[in-house]
Biopython code that builds the backbone (N, CA, C, O; Angstrom):
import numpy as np
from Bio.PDB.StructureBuilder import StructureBuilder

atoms = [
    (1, "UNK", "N", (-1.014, -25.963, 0.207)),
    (1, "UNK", "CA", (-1.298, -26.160, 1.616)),
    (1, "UNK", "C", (-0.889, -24.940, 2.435)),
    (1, "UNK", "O", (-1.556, -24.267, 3.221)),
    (2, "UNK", "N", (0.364, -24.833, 2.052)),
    (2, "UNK", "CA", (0.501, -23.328, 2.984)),
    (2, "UNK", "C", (-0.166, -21.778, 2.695)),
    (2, "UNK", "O", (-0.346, -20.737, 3.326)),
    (3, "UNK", "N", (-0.376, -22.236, 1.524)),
    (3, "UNK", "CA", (-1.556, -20.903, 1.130)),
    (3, "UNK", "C", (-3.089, -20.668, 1.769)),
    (3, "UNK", "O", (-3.723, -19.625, 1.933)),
    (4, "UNK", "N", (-3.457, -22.201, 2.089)),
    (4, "UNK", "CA", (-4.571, -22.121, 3.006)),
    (4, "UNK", "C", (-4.464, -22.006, 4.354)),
    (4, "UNK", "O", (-5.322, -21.533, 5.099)),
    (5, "UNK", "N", (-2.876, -22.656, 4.817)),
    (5, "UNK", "CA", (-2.540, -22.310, 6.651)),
    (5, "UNK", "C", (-2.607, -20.438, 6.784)),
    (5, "UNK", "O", (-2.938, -19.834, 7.804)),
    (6, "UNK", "N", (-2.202, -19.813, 5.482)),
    (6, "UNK", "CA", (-2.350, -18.365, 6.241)),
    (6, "UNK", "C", (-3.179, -17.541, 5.396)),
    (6, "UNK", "O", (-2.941, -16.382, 5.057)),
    (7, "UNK", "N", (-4.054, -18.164, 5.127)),
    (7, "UNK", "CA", (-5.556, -17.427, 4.824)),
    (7, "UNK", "C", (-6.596, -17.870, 5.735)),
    (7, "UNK", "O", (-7.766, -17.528, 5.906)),
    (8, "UNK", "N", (-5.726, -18.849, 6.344)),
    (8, "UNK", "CA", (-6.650, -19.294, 8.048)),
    (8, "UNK", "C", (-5.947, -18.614, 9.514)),
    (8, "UNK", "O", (-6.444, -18.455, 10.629)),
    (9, "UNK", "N", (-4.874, -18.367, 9.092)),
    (9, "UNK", "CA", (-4.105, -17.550, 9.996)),
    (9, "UNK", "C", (-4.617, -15.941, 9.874)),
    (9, "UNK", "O", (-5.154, -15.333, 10.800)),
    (10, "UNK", "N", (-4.367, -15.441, 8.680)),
    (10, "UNK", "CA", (-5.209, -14.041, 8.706)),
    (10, "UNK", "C", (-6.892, -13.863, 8.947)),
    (10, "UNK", "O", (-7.390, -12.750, 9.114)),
    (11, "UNK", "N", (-7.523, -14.856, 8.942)),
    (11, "UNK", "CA", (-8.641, -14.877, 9.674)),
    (11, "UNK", "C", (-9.125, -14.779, 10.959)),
    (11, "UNK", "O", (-10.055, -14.211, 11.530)),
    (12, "UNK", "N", (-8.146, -15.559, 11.260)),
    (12, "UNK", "CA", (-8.276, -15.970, 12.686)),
    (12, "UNK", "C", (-7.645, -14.292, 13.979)),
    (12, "UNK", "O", (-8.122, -13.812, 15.007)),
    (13, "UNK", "N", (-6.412, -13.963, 13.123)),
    (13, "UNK", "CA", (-6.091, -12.840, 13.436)),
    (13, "UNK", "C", (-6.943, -11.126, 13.591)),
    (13, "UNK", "O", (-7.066, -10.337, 12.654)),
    (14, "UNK", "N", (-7.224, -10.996, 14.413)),
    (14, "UNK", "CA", (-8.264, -9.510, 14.572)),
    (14, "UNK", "C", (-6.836, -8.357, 14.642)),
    (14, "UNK", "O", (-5.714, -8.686, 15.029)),
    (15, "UNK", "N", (-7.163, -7.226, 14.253)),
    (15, "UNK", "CA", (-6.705, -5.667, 14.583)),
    (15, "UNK", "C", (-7.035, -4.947, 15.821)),
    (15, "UNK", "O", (-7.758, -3.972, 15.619)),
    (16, "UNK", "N", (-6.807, -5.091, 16.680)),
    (16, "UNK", "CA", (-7.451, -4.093, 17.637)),
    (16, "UNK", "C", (-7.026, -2.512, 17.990)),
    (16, "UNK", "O", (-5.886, -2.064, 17.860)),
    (17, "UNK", "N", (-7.873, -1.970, 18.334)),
    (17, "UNK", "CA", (-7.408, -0.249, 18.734)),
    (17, "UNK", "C", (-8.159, -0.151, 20.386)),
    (17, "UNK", "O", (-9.177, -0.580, 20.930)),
    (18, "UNK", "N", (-7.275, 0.471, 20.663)),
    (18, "UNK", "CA", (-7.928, 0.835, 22.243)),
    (18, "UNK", "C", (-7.952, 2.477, 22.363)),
    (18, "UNK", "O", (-6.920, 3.057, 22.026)),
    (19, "UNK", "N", (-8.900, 3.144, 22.754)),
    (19, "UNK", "CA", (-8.757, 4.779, 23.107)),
    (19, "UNK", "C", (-9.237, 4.562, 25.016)),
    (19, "UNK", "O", (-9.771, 3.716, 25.733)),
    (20, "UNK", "N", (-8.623, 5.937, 25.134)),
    (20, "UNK", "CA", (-9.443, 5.951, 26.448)),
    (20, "UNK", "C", (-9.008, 7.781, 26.363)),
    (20, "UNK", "O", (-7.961, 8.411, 26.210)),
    (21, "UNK", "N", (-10.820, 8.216, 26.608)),
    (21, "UNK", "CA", (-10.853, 9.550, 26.617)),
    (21, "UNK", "C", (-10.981, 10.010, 28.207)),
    (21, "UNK", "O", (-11.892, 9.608, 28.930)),
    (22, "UNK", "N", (-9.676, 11.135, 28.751)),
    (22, "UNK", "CA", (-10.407, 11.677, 29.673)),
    (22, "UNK", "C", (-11.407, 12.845, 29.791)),
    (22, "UNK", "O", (-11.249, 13.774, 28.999)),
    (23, "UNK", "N", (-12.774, 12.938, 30.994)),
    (23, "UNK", "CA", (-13.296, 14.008, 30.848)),
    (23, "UNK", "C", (-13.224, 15.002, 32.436)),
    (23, "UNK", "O", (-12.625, 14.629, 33.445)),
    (24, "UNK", "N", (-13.699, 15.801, 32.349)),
    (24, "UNK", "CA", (-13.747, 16.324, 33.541)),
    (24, "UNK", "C", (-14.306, 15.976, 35.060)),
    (24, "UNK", "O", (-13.924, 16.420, 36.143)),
    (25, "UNK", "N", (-15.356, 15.014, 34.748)),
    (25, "UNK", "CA", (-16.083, 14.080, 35.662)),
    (25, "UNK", "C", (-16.474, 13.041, 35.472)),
    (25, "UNK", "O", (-16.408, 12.918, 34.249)),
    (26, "UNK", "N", (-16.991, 11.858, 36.020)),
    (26, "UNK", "CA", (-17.290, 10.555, 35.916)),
    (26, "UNK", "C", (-18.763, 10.838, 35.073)),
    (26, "UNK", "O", (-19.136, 10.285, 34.038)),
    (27, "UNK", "N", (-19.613, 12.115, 36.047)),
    (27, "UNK", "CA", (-21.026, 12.113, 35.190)),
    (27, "UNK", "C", (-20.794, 12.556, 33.812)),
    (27, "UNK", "O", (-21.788, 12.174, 33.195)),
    (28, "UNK", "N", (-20.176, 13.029, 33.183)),
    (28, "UNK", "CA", (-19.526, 13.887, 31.732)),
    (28, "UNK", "C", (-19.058, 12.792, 30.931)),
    (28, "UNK", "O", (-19.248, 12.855, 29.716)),
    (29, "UNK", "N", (-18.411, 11.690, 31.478)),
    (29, "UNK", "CA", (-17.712, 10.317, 30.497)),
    (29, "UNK", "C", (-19.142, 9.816, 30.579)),
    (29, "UNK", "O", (-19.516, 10.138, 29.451)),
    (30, "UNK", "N", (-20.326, 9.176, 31.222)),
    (30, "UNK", "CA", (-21.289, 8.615, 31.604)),
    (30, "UNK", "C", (-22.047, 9.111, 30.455)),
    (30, "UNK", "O", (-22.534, 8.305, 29.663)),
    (31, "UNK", "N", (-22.246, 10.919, 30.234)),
    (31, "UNK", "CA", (-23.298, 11.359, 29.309)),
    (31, "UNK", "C", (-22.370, 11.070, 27.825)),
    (31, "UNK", "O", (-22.926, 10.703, 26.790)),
    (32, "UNK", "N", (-21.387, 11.226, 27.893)),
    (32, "UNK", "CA", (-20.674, 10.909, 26.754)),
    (32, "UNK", "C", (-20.729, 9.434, 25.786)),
    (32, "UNK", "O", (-20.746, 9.250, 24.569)),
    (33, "UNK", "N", (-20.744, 8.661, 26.778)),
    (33, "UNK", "CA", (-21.198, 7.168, 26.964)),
    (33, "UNK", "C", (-22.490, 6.680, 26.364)),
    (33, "UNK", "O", (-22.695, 5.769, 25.561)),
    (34, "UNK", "N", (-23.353, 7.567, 26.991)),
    (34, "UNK", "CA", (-24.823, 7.103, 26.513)),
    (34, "UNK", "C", (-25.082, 7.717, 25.025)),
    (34, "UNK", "O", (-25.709, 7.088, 24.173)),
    (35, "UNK", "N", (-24.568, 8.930, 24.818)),
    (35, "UNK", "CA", (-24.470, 10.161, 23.535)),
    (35, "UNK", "C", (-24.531, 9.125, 22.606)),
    (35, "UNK", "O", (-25.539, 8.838, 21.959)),
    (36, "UNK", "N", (-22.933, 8.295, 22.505)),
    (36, "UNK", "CA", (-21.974, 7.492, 21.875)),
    (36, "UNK", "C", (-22.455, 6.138, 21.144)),
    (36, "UNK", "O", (-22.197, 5.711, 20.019)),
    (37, "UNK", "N", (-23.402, 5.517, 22.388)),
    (37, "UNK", "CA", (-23.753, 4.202, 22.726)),
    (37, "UNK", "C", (-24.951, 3.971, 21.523)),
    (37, "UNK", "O", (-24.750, 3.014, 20.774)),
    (38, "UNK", "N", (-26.052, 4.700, 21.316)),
    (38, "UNK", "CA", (-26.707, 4.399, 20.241)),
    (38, "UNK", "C", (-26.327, 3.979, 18.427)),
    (38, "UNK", "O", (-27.153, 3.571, 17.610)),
    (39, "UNK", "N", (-25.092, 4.194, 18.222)),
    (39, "UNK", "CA", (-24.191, 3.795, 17.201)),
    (39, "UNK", "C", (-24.189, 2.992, 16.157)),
    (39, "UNK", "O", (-23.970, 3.565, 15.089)),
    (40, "UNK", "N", (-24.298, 2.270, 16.128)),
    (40, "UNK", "CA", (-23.916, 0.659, 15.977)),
    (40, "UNK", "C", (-23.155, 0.441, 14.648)),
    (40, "UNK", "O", (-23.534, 1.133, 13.703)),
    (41, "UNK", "N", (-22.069, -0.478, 14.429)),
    (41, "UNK", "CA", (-21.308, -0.394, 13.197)),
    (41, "UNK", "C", (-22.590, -0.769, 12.205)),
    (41, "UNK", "O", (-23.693, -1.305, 12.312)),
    (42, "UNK", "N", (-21.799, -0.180, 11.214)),
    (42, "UNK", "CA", (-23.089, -0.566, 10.341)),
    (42, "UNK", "C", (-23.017, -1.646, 9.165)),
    (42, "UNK", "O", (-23.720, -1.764, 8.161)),
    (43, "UNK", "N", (-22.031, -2.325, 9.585)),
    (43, "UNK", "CA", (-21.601, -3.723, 8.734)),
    (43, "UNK", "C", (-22.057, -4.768, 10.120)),
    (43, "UNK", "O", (-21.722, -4.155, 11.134)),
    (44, "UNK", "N", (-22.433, -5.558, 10.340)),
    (44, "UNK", "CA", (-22.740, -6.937, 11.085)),
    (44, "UNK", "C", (-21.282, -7.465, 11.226)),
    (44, "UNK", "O", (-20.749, -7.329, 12.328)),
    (45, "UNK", "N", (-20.726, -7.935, 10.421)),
    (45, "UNK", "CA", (-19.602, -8.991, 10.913)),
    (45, "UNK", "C", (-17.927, -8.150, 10.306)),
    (45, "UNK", "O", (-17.993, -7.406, 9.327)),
    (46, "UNK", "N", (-17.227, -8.272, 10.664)),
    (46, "UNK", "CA", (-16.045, -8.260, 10.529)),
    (46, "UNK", "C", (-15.162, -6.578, 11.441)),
    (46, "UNK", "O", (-14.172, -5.861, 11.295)),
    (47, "UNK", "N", (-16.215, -6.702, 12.236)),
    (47, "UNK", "CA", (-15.446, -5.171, 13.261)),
    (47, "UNK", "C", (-16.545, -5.624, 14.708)),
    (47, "UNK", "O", (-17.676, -6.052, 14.479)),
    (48, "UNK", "N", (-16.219, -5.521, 15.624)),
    (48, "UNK", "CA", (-17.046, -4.650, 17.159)),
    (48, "UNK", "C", (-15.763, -3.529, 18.189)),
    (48, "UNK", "O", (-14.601, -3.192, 18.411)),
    (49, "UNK", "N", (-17.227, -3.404, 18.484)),
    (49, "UNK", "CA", (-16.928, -1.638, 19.512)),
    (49, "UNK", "C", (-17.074, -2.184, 20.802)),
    (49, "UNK", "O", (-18.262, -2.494, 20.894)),
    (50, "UNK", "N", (-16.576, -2.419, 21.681)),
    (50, "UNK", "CA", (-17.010, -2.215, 23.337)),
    (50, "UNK", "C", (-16.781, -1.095, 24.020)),
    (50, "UNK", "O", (-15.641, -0.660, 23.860)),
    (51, "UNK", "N", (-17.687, -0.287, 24.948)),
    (51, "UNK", "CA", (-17.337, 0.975, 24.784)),
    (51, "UNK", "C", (-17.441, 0.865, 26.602)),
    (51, "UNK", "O", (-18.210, -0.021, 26.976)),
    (52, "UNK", "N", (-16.811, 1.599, 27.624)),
    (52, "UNK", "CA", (-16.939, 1.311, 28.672)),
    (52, "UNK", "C", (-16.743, 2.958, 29.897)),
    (52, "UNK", "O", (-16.104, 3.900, 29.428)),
    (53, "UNK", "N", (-17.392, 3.115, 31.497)),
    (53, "UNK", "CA", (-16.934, 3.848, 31.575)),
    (53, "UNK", "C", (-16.246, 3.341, 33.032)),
    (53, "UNK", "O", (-16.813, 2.610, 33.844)),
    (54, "UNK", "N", (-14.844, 3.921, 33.173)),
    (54, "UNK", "CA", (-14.296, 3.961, 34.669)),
    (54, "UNK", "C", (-13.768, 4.978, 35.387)),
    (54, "UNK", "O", (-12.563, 5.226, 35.435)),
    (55, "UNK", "N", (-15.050, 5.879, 36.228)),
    (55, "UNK", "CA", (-14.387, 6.951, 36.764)),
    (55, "UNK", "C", (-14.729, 8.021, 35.970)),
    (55, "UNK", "O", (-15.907, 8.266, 35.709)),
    (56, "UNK", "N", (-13.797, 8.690, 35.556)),
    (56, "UNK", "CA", (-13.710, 10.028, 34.739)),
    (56, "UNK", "C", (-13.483, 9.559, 33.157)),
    (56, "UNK", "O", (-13.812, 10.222, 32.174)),
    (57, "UNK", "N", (-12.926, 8.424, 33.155)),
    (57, "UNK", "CA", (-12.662, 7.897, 31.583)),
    (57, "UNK", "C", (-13.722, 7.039, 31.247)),
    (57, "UNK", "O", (-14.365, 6.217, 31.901)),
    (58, "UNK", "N", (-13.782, 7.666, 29.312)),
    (58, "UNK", "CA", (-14.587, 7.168, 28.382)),
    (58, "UNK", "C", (-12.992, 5.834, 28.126)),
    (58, "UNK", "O", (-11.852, 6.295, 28.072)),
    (59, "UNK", "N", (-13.244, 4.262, 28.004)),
    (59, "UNK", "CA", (-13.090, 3.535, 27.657)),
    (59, "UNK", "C", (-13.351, 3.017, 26.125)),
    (59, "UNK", "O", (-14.509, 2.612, 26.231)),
    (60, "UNK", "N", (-12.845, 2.712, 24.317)),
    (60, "UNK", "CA", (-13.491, 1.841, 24.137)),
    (60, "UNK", "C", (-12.376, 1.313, 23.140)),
    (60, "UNK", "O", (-11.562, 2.070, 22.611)),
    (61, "UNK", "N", (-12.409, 0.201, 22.972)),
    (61, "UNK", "CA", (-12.364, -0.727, 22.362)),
    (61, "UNK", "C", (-12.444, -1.420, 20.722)),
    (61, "UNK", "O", (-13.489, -1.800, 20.194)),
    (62, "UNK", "N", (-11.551, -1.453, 20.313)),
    (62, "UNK", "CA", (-12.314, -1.949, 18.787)),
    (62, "UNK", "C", (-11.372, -2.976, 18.507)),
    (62, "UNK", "O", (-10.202, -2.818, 18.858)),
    (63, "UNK", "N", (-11.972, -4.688, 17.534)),
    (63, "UNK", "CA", (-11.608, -5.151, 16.595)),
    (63, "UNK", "C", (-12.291, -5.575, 15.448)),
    (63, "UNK", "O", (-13.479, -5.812, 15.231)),
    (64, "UNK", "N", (-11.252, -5.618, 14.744)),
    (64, "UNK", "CA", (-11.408, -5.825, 13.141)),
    (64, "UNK", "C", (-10.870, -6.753, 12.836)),
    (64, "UNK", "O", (-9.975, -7.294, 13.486)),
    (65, "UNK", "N", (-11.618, -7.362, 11.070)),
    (65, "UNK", "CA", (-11.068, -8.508, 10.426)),
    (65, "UNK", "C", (-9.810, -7.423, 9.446)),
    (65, "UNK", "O", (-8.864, -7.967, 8.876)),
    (66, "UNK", "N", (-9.986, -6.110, 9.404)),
    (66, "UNK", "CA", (-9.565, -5.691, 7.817)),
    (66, "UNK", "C", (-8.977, -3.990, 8.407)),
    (66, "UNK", "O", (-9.723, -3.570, 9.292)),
    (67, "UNK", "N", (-8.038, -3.203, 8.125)),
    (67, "UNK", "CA", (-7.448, -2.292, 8.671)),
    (67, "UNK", "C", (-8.193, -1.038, 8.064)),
    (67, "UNK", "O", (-8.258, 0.066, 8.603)),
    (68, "UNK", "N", (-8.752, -1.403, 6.830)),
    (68, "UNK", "CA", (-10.091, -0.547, 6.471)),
    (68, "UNK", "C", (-11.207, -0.521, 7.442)),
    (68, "UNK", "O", (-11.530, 0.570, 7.912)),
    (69, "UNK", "N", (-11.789, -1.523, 7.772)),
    (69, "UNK", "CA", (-12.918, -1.575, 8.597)),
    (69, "UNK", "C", (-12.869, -0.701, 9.888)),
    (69, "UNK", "O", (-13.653, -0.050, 10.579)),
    (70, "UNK", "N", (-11.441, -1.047, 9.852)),
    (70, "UNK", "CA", (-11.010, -0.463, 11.451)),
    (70, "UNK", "C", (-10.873, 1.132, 11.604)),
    (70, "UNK", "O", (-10.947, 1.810, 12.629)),
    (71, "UNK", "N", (-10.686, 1.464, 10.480)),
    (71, "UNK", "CA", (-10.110, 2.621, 10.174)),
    (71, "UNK", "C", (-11.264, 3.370, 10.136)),
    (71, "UNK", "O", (-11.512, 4.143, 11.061)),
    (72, "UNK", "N", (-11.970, 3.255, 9.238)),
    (72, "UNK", "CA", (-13.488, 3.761, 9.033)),
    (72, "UNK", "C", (-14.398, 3.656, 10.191)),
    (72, "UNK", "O", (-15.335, 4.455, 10.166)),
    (73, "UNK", "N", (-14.350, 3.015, 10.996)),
    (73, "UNK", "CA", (-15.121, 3.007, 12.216)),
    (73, "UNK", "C", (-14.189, 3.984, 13.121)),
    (73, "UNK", "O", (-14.518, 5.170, 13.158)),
    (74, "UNK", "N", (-13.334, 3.670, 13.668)),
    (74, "UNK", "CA", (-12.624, 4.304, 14.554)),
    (74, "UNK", "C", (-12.640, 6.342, 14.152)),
    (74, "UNK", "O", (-12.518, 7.188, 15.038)),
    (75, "UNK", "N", (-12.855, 6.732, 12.343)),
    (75, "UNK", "CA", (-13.179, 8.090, 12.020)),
    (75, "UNK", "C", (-14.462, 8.248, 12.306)),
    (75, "UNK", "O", (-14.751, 9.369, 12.723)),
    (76, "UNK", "N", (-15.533, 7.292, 12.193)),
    (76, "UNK", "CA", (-16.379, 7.808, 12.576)),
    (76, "UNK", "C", (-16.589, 8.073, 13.960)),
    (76, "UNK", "O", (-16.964, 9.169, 14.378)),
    (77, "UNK", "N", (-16.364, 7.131, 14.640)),
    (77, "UNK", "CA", (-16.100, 7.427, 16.477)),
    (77, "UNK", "C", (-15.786, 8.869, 16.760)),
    (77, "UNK", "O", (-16.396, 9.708, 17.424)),
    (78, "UNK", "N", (-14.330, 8.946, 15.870)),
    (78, "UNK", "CA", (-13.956, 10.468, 16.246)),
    (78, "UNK", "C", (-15.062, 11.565, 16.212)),
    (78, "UNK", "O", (-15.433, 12.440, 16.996)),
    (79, "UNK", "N", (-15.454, 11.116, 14.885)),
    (79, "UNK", "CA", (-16.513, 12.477, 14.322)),
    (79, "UNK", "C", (-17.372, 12.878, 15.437)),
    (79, "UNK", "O", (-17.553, 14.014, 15.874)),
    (80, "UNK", "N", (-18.003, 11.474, 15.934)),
    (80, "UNK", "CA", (-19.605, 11.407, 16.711)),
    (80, "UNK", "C", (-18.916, 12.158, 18.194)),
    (80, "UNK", "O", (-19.535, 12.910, 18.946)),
    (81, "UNK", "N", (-17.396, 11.687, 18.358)),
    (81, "UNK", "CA", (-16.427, 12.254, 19.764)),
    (81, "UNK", "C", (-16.799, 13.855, 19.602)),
    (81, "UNK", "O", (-17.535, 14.588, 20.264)),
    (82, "UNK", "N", (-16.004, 14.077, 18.478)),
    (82, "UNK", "CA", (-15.774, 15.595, 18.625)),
    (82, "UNK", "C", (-17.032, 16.438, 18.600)),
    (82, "UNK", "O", (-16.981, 17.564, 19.095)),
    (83, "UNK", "N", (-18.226, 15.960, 18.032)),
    (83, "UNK", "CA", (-19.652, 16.907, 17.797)),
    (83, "UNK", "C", (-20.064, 16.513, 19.694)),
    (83, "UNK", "O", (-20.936, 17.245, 20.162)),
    (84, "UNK", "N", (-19.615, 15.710, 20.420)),
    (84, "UNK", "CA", (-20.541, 15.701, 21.654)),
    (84, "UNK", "C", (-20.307, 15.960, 22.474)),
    (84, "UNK", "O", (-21.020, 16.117, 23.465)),
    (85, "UNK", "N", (-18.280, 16.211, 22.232)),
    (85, "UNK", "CA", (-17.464, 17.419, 23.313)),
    (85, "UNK", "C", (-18.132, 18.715, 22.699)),
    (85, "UNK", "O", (-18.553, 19.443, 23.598)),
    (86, "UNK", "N", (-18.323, 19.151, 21.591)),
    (86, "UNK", "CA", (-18.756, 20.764, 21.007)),
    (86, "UNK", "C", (-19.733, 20.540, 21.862)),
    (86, "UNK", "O", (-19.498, 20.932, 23.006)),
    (87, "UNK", "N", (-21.155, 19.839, 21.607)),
    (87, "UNK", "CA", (-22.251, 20.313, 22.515)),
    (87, "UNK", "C", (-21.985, 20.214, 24.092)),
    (87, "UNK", "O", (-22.626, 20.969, 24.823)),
    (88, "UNK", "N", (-21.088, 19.334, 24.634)),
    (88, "UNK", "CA", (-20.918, 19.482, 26.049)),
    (88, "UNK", "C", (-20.502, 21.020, 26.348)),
    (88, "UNK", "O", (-20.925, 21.775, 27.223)),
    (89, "UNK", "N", (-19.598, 21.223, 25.402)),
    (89, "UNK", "CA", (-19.070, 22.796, 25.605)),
    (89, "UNK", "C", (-19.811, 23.362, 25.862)),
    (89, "UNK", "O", (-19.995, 23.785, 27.003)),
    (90, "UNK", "N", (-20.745, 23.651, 24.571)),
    (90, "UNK", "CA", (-21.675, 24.653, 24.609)),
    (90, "UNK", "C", (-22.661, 24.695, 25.604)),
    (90, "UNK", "O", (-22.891, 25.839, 25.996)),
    (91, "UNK", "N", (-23.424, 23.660, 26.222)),
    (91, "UNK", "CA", (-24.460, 23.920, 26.778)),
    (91, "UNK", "C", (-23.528, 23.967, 28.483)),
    (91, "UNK", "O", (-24.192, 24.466, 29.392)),
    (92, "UNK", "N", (-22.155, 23.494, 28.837)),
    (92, "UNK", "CA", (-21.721, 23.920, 29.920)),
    (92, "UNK", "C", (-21.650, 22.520, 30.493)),
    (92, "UNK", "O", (-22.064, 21.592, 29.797)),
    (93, "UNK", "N", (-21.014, 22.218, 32.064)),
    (93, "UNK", "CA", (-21.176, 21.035, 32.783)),
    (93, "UNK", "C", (-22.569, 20.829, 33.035)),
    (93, "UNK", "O", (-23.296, 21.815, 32.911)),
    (94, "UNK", "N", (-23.272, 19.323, 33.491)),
    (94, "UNK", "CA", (-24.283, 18.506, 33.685)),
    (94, "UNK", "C", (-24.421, 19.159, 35.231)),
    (94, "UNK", "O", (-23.556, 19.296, 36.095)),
    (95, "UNK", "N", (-25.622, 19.452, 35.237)),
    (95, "UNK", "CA", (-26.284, 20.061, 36.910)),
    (95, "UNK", "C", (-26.105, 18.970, 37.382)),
    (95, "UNK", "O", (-26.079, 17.944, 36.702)),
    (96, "UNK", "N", (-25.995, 19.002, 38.285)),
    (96, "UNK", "CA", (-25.574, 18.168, 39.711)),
    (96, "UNK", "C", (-26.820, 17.413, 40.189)),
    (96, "UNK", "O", (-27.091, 17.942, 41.267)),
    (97, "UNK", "N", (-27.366, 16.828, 40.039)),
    (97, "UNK", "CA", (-28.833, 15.597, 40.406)),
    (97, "UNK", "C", (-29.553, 16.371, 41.170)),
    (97, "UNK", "O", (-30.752, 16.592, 41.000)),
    (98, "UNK", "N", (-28.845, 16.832, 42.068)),
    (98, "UNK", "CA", (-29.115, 17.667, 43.894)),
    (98, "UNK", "C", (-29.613, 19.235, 42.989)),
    (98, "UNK", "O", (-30.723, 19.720, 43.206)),
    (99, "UNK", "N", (-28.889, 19.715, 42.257)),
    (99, "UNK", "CA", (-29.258, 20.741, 42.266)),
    (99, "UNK", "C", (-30.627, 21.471, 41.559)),
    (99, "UNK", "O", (-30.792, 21.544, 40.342)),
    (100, "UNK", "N", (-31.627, 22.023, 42.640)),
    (100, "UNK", "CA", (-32.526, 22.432, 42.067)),
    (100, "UNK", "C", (-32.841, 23.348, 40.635)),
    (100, "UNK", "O", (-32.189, 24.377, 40.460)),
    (101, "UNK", "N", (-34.019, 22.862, 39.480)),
    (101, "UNK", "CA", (-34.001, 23.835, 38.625)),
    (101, "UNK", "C", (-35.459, 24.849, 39.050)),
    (101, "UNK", "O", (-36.545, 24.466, 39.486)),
    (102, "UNK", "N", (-35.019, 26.160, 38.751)),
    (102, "UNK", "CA", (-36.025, 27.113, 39.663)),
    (102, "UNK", "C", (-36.960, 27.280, 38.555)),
    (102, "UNK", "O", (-37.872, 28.039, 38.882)),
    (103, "UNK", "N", (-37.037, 26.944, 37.636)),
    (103, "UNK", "CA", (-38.043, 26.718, 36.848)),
    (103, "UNK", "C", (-39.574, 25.767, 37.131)),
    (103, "UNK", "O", (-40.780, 26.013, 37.120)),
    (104, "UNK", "N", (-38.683, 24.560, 37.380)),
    (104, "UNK", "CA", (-40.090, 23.181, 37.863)),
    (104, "UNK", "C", (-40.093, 23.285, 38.725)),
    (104, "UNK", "O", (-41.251, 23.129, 39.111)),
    (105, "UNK", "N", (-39.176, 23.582, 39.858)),
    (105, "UNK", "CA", (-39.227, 23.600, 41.279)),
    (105, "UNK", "C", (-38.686, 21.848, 41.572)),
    (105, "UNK", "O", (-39.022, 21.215, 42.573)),
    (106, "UNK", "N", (-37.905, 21.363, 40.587)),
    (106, "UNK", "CA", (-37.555, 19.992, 41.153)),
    (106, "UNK", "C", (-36.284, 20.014, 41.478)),
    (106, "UNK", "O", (-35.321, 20.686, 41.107)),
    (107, "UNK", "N", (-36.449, 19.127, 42.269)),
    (107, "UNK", "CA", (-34.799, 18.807, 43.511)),
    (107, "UNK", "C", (-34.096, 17.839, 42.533)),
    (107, "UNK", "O", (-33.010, 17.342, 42.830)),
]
sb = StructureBuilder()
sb.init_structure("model")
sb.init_model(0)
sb.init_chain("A")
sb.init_seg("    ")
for serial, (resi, resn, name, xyz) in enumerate(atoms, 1):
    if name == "N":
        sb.init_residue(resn, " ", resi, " ")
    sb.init_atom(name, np.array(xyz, "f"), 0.0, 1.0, " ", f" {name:<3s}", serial, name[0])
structure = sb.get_structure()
């Protein structure tokens, strides 16, 4: 009996991890956000991601049934993190909505 109370207890129990990335602007966490957002774990059941933005911070969220699951998702997060700060680098801050490109001539 008590072998089944805590194989219902470790079920019932999730892992969670919380990050919260800052960026330089609210629009920069926003593009980071959307970069991020196409993802999806690639197991169905026993992990989710909520990923959120407030302000200047990337928000997200994770639980797990298993400290593997958790683990392996949360490296990949990093990975997909660090390749979309490199390209933010590289291509520079997000033009400003307002600011014209003299190319199309759009506002």
């Amino acid at each position: 009996m008590a072998a089944l109370e805590e194989k219902a207890k470790q079920e019932t129990e999730k892992l969670e991890f919380s990050l919260n990335v800052p960026f330089p602007s609210a629009n920069e966490a926003t593009i980071a956000l959307r970069s991020l957002s196409p993802d999806r774990e690639p197991r169905k059941g026993g992990i989710s991601k909520q990923m959120s933005v407030c302000g200047d911070t990337l928000s997200v969220r994770w639980s797990a049934d298993e400290a593997r699951i958790l683990r392996v998702s949360v490296n990949s997060f990093l990975d997909h993190l660090s390749l979309v700060l490199e390209t933010m680098e590289m291509f520079g801050p997000p033009l400003c909505p307002k600011q014209t490109d003299m190319r199309s001539g759009w506002v």
